[in-house]
N, C-alpha and C positions, 0 to 999 in steps of 0.2 A: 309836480307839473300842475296848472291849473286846467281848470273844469274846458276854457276853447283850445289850451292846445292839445288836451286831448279827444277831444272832439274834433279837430282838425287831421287830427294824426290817425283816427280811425276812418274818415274822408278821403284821405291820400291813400290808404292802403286800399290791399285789390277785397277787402274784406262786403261781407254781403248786408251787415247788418244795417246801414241804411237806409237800403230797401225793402224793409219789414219795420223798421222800428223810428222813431222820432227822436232823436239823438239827444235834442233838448230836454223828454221828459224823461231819461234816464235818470236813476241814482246816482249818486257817487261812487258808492259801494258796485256799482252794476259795469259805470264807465270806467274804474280801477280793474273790474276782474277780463271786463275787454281788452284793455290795454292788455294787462299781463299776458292773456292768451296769443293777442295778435305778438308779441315779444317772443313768445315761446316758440311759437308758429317760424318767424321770422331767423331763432338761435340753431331752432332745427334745421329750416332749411341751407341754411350758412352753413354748417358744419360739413357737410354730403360736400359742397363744394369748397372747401377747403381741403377736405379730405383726398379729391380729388387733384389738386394743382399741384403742377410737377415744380420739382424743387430747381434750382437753378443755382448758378454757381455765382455765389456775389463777386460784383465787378465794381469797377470804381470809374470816375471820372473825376481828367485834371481840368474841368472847366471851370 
């Protein structure tokens, strides 16, 4: 990934670091281990809701 889209993709998230910190004078090593966490954050939350969806009986359509 490059250096804006991950600074773009820590922007979109509901993440706080923004507003504390100046995105541009991050490291690289600093906006990799952001990303990672916001990822991890993101796998965690997924999972709870998967976990949760009822299973359903596959159907088909002749459309």
């Amino acid at each position: 990934m490059s250096r804006a889209y991950k600074i773009s993709l820590i922007l979109k998230s509901r993440n706080s670091l923004p507003v504390y910190k100046d995105l541009a004078k991050l490291s690289d090593m600093e906006l990799d281990e952001q990303v990672r966490c916001m990822v991890r954050r993101m796998r965690a939350n997924e999972s709870s809701i998967i976990a949760r969806m009822s299973l359903r009986q596959p159907t088909f359509s002749l459309n």
